[in-house]
C-alpha positions in Angstrom: 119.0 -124.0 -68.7 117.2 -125.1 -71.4 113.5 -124.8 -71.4 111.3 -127.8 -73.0 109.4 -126.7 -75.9 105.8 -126.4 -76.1 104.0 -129.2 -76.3 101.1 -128.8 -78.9 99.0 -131.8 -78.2 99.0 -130.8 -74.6 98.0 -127.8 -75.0 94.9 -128.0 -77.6 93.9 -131.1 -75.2 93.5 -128.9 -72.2 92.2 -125.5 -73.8 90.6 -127.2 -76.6 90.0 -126.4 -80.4 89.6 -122.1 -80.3 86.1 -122.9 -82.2 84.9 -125.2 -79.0 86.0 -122.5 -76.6 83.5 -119.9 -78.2 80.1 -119.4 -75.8 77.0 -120.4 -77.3 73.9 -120.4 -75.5 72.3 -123.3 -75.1 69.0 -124.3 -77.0 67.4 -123.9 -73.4 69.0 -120.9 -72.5 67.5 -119.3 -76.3 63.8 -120.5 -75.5 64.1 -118.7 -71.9 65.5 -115.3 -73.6 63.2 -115.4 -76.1 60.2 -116.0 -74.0 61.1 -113.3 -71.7 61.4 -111.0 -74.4 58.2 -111.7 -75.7 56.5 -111.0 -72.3 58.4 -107.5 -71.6 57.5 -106.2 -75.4 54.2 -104.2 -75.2 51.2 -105.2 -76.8 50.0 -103.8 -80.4 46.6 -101.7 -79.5 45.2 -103.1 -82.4 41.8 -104.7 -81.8 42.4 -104.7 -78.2 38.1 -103.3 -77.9 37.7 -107.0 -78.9 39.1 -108.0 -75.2 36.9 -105.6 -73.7 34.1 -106.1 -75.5 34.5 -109.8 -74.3 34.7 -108.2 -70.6 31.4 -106.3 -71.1 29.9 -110.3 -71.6 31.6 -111.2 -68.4 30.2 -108.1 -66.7 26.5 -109.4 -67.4 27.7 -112.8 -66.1 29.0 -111.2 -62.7 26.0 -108.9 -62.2 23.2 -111.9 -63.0 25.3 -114.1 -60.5 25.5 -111.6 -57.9 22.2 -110.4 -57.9 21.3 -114.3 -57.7 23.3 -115.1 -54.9 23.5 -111.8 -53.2 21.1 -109.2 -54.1 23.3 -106.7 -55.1 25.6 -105.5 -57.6 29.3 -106.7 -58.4 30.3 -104.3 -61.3 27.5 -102.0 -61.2 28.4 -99.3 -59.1 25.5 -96.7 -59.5 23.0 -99.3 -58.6 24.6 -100.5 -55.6 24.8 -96.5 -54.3 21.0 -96.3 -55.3 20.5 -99.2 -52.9 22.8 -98.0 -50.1 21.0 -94.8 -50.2 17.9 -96.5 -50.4 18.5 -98.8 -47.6 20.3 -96.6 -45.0 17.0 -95.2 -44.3 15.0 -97.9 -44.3 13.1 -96.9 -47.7 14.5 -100.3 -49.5 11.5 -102.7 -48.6 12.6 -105.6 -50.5 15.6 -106.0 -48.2 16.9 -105.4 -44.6 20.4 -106.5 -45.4 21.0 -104.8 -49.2 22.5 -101.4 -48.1 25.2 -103.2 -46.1 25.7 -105.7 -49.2 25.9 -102.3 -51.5 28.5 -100.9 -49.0 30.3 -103.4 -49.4 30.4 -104.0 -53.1 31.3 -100.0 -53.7 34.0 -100.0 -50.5 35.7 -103.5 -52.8 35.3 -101.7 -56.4 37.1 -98.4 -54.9 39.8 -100.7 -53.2 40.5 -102.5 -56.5 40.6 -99.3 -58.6 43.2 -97.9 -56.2 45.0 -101.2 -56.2 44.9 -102.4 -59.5 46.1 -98.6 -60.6 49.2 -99.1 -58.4 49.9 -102.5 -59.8 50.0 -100.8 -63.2 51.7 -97.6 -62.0 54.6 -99.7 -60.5 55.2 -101.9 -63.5 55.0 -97.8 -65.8 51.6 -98.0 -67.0 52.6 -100.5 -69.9 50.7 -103.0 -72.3 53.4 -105.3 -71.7 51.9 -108.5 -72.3 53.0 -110.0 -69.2 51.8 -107.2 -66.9 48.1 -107.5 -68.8 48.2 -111.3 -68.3 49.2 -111.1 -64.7 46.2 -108.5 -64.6 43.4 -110.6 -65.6 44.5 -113.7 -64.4 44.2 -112.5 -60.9 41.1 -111.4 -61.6 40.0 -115.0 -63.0 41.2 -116.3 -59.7 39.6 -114.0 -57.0 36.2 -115.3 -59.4 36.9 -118.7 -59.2 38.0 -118.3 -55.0 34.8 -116.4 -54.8 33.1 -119.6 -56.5 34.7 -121.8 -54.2 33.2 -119.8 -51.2 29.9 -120.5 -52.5 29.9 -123.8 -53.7 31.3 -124.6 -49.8 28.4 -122.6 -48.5 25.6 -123.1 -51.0 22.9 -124.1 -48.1 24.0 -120.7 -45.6 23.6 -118.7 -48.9 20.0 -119.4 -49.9 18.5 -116.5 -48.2 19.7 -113.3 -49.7 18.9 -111.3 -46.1 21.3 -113.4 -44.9 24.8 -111.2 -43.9 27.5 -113.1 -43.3 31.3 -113.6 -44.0 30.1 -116.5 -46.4 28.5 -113.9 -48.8 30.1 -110.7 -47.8 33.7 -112.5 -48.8 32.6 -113.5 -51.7 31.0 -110.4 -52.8 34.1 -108.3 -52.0 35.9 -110.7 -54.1 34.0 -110.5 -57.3 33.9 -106.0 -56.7 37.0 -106.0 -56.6 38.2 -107.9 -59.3 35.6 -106.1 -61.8 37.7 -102.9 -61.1 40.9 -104.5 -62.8 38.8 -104.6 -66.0 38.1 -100.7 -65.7 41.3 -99.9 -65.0 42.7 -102.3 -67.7 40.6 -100.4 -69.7 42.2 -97.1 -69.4 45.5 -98.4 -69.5 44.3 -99.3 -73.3 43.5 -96.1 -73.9 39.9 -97.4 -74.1 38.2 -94.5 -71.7 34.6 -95.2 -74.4 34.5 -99.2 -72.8 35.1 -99.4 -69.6 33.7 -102.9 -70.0 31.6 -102.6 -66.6 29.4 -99.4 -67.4 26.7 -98.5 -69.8 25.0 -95.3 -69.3 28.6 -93.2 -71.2 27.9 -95.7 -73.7 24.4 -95.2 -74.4 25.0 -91.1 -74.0 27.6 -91.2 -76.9 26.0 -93.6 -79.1 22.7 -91.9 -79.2 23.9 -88.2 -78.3 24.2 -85.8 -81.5 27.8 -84.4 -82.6 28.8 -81.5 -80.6 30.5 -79.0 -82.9 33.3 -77.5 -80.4 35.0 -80.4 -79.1 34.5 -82.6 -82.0 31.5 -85.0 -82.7 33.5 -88.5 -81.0 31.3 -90.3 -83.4 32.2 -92.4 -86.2 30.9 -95.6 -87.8 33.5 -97.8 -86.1 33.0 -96.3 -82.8 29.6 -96.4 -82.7 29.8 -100.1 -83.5 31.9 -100.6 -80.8 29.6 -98.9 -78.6 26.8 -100.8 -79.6 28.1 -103.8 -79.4 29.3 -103.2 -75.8 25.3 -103.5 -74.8 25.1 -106.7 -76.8 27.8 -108.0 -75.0 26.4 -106.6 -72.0 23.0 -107.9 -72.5 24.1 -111.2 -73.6 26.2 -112.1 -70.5 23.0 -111.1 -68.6 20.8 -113.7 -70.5 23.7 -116.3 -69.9 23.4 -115.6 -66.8 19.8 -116.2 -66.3 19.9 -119.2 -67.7 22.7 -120.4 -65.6 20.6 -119.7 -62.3 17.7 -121.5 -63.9 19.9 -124.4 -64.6 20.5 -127.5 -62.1 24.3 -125.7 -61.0 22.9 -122.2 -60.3 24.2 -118.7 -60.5 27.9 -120.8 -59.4 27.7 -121.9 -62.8 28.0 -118.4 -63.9 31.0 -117.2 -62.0 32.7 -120.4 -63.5 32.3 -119.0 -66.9 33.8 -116.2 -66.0 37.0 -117.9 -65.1 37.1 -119.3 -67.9 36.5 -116.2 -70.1 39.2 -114.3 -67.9 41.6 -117.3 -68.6 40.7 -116.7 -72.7 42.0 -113.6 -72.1 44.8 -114.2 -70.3 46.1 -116.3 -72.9 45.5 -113.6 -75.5 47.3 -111.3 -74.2 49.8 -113.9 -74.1 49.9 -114.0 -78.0 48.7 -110.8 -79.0 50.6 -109.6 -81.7 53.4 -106.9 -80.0 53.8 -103.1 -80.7 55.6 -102.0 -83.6 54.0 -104.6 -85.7 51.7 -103.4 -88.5 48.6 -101.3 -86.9 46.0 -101.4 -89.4 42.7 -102.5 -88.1 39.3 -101.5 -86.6 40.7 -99.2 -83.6 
């Protein structure tokens, strides 16, 4: 029996030209690999004291607000334990109700530490820059859900004896979102600006070189360090004036989620490791 032969036009009609059989991705398909790329590669640690140094502003901005609204600390950790040691015995006279508020602010801030640490530990203590965006931009969020809590309560806030879930949520929001910074900050191998703290900073920017374990002083550091109480200072001011303004201390915490959003997006576009490293740190 004879067979038929191939038909040629058949057969490039079904399979097609070889060229047109060959899988390209589509445009589509090139944005999403690339964009996923970008967010896995770590971040250059170039200049990232700049962030923090930001963070430092939005620490005085937190602090002002909270000792506004609340009477206590958000950030400031060795105050709030001065109050709750003041206050557990009754020796605090300008406030029944500041102890518990303290208690409360350290018990969030130790939470957030241990949380935020996991968070990093799970993803492998990177500087990818998705992981550090993710970071601060819940952070920026538990500030602006702690604004909303305010601004929905403003009238049951305006005694700052007053203890309830209206100011003891918000409060707990704000502490523990200032950990993420501090923790975000050793993940950068930033242990001098912990963007939250001052007294290490004022040791080593006015302390003399110790010989043995080598002087940990240097123009740029000390810069640095300086600039962290600027920052500080600066936030604090801002913060004043927000509290003196028609808005309030709510105007404050609003800043701040929009300084943590900054952030966010520059981590977004920070310039990835590998890339050239010279530069201040």
């Amino acid at each position: 029996m004879r067979h038929p032969p191939n038909n040629p036009t058949e057969s490039t009609t079904l399979l097609g030209p070889p060229s047109s059989r060959t899988l390209n991705p589509s445009p589509k398909l090139n944005i999403l690999i690339h964009t996923l790329s970008h967010l896995q590669n770590p971040i250059n640690p170039s200049h990232t004291s700049l962030l923090l140094l930001l963070s430092y502003t939005l620490t005085g901005l937190l602090d002002s607000a909270a000792i506004s609204l609340w009477g206590s600390f958000a950030s400031m950790q060795t105050g709030n334990t001065v109050y709750l040691g003041l206050g557990s015995i009754g020796a605090d006279p300008s406030s029944e109700t500041r102890w518990v508020k303290a208690a409360t602010s350290i018990g969030s801030f130790c939470l957030g530490c241990f949380c935020f640490s996991v968070f990093y530990r799970v993803v492998g203590l990177s500087r990818r820059r998705w992981v550090l965006a993710v970071a601060f931009a819940l952070q920026g969020g538990l500030v602006a859900l702690a604004a909303g809590v305010v601004m929905g309560h403003s009238g049951s806030t305006s005694s700052k004896n007053e203890i309830g879930w209206y100011t003891l949520l918000p409060l707990s929001l704000v502490a523990f979102q200032s950990s993420g910074q501090a923790v975000s900050s050793r993940v950068l191998e930033r242990k001098s600006l912990t963007s939250v703290v001052l007294t290490s900073v004022y040791c080593d920017l006015l302390s003399l070189p110790i010989p043995a374990g080598g002087s940990g002083k240097g123009g740029i550091e000390d810069l640095k360090r300086l600039g962290a109480i600027v920052c500080l200072l600066l936030g604090v001011v801002l913060g004043g004036l927000w509290a003196k303004s028609e808005i309030g201390p709510v105007g404050a915490l609003w800043t701040v989620v929009a300084g943590k959003g900054v952030i966010v997006l520059a981590w977004l576009f920070w310039r990835g490791d590998g890339e050239e490293e010279n530069g201040l740190v």
